[in-house]
PAKE-908595 format. One record per residue: residue number from 1; y, x, z of N, C-alpha, C, O in turn. Coordinates in steps of 0.05 Angstrom, whole numbers, always signed. Each point is the difference from the previous one (the first is absolute). Example, Ala and Ser with C-alpha at 12.3 -4.5 7.8 and 13.67 -1.06 7.14 Angstrom:
<atoms>
[atom 1; [-114; +264; +156]; [+24; -18; +0]; [+24; +18; +0]; [+0; +21; +13]] [atom 2; [+21; -28; -27]; [+24; +16; +1]; [+22; -15; +14]; [+22; +10; +4]] 
</atoms>
This chain:
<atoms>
[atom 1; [+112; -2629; +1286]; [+27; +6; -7]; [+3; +29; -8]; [+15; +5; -19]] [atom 2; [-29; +16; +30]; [+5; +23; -16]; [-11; +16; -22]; [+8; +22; -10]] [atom 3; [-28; -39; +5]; [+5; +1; -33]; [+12; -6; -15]; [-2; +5; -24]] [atom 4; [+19; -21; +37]; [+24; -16; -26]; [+32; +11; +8]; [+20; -15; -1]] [atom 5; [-20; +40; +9]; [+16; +26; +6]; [+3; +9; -25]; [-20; +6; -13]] [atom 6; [+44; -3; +4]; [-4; +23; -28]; [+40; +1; +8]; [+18; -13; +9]] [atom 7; [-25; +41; -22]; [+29; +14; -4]; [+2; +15; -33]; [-12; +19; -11]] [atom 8; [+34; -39; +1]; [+5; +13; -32]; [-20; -4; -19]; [-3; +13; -21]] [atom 9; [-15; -42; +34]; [-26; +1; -18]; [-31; +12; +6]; [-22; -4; -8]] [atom 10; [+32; +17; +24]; [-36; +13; +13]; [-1; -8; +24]; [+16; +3; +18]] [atom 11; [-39; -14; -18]; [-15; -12; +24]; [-8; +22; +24]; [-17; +18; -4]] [atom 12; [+31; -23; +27]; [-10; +18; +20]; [-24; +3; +14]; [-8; +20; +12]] [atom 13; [-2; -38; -13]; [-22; -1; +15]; [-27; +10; -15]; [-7; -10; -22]] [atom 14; [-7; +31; +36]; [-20; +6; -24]; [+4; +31; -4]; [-20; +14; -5]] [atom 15; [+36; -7; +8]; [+15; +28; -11]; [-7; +23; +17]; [+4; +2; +24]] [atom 16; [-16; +20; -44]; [-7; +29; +22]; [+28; +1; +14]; [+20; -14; +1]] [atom 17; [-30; +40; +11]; [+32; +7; +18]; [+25; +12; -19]; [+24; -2; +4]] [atom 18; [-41; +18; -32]; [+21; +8; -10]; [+15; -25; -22]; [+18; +6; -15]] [atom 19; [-26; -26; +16]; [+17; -10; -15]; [+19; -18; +19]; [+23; -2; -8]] [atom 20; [-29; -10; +32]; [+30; -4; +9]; [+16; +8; +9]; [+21; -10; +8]] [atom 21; [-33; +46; -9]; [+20; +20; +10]; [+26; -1; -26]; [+24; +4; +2]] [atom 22; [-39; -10; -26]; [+19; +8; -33]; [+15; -23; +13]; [+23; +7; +5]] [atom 23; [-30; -35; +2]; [+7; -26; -7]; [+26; +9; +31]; [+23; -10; +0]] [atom 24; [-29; +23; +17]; [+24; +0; +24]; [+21; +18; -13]; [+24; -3; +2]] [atom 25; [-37; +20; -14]; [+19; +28; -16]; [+18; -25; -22]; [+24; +0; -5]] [atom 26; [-32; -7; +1]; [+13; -20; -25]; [+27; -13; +14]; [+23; +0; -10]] [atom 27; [-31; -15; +40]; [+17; -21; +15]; [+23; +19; +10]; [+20; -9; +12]] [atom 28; [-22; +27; -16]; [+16; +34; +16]; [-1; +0; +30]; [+20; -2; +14]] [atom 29; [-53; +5; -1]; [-2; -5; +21]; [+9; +35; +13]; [+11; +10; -19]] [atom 30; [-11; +2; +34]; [+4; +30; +14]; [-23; +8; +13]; [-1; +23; +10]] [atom 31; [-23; -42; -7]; [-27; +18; +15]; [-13; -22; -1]; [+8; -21; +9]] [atom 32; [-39; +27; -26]; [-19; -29; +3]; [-26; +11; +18]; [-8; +23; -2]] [atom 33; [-3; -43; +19]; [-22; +1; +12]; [-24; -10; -13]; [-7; -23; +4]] [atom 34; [-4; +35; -18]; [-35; -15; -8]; [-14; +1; +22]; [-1; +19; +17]] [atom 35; [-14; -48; -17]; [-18; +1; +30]; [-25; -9; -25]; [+0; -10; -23]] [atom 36; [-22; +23; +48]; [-26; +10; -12]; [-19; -9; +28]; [-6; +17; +17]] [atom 37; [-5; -50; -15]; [-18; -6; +18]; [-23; +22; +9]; [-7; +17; -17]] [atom 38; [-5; -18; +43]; [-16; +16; +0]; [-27; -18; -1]; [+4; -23; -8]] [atom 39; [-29; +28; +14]; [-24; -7; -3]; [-10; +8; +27]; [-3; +23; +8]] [atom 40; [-3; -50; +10]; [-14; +8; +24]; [-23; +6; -3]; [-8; +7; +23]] [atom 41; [-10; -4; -40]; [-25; +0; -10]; [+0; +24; -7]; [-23; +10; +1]] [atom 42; [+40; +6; -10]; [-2; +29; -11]; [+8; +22; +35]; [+5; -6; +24]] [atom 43; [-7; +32; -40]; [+8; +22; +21]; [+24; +7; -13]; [+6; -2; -24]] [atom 44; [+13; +11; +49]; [+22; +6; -3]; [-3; +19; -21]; [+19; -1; -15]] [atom 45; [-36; +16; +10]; [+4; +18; -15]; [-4; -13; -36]; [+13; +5; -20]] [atom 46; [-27; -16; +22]; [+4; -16; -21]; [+15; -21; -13]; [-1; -11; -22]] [atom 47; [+21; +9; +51]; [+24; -16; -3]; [+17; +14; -5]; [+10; -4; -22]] [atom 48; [-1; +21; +35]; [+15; +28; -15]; [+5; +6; -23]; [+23; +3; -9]] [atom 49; [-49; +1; -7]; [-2; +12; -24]; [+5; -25; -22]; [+18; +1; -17]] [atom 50; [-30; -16; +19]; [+15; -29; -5]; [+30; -9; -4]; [+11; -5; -22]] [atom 51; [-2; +6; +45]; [+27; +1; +1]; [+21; +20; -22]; [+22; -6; -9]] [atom 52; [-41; +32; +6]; [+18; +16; -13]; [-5; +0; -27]; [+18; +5; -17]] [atom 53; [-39; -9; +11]; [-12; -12; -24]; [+23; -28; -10]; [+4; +2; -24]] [atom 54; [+4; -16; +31]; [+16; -16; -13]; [+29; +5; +8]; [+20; -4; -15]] [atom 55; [-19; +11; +37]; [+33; +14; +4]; [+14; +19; -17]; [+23; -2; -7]] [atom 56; [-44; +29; -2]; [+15; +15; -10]; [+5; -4; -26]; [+11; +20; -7]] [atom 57; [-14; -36; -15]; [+2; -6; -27]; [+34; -15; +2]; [+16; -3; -18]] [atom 58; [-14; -2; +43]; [+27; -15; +4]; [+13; +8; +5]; [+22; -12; +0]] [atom 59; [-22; +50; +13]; [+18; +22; +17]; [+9; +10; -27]; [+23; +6; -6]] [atom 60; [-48; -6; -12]; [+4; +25; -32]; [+18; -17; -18]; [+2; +8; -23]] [atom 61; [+8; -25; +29]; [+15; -14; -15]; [+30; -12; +6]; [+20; -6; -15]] [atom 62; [-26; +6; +47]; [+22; -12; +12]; [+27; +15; -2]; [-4; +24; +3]] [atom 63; [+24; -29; -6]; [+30; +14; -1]; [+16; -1; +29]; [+18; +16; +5]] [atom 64; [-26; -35; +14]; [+6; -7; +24]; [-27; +11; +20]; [-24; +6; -4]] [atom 65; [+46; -6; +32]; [-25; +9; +19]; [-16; -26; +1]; [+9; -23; -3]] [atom 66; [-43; +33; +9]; [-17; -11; +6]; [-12; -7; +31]; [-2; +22; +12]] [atom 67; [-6; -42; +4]; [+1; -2; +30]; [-26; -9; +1]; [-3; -12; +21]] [atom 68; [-17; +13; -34]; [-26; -16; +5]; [-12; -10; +25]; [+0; +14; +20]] [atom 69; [-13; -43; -21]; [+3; -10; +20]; [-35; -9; +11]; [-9; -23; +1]] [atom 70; [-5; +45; +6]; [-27; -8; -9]; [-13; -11; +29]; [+3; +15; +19]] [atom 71; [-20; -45; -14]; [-6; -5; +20]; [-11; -31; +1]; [-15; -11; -17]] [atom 72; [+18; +6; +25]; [-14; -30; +8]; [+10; -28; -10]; [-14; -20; -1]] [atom 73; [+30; +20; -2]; [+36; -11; -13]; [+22; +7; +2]; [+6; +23; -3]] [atom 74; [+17; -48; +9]; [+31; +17; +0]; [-5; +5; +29]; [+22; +8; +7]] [atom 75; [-39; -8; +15]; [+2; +2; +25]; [-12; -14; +10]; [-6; -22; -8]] [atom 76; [-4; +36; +37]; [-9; -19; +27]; [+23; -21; +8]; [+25; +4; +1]] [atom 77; [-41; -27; +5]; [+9; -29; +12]; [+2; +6; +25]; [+12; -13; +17]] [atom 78; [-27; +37; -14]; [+0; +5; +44]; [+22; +28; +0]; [+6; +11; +21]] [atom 79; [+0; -6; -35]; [+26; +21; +2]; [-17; +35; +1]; [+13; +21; +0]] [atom 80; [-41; -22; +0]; [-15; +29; -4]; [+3; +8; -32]; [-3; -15; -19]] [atom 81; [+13; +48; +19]; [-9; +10; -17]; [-25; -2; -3]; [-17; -1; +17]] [atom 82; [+14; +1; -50]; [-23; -4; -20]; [-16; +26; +2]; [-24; -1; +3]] [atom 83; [+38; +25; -6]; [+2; +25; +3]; [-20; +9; +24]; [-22; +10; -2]] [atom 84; [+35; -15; +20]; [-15; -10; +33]; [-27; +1; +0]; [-16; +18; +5]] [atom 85; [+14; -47; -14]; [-28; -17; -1]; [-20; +17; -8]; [-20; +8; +11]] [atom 86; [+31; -3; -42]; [-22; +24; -6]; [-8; +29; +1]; [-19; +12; -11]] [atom 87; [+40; -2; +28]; [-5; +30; +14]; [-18; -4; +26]; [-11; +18; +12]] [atom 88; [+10; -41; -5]; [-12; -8; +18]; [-39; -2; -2]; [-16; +0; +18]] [atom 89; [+12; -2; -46]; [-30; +1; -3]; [-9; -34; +2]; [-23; -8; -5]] [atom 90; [+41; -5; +11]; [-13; -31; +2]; [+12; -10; -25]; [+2; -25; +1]] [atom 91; [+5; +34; -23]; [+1; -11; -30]; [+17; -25; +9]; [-8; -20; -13]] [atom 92; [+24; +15; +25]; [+26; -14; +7]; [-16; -30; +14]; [+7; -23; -5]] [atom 93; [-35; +35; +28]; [-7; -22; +10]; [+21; +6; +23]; [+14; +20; +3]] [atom 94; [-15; -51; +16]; [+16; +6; +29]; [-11; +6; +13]; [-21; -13; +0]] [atom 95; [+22; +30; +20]; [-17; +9; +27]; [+25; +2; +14]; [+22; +3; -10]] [atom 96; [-30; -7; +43]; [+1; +4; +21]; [+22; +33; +2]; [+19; +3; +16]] [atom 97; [-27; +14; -32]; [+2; +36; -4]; [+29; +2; -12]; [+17; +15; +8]] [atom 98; [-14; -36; -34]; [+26; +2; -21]; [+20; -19; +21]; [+21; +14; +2]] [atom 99; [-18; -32; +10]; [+6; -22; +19]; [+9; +31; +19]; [+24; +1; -4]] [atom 100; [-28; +12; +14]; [+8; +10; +13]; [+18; +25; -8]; [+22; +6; +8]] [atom 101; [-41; +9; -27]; [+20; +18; -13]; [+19; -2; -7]; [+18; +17; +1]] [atom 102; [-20; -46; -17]; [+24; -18; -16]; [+31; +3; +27]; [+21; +4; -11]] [atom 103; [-19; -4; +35]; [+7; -10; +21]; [+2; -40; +9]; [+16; -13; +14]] [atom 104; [-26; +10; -19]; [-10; -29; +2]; [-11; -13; +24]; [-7; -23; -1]] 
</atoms>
């Protein structure tokens, strides 16, 4: 089904960040979020650079504030920051350590 998403004729699905930033600017949204999966397989630091690598082509263009949303998906199913997981050094595995820090 979300490929067969389109607004005004362009298909959403598929699209860097800066173009459904144009396509929200278009709807007269007031602040868009581009989310930018991360790679458990990579280092944060290379998730990082990543991240900003396709984020900022969408900041240099955008007319509205930008909120980027970079992480694992739209969110944990268990209520932990994403954020969390990976300051934590376990690349958003679960341990025993986050379970607790978490307050859990």
């Amino acid at each position: 089904m979300h490929g067969e998403l389109t607004y005004r004729g362009k298909r959403l699905a598929g699209m860097w960040p800066k173009d459904p930033m144009k396509v929200a600017q278009e709807a007269g949204v007031t602040m868009f979020g581009p989310a930018v999966n991360v790679n458990t397989t990579k280092s944060v630091a290379w998730n990082v650079a990543r991240a900003c690598a396709l984020i900022k082509p969408c900041m240099e263009e955008a007319e509205i504030p930008i909120h980027p949303h970079v992480g694992m998906g739209a969110g944990d199913p268990l209520g932990m920051a994403c954020s969390h997981a990976l300051a934590s050094g376990t690349s958003g595995m679960r341990t025993p350590e986050i379970w607790w820090a978490a307050g859990r």
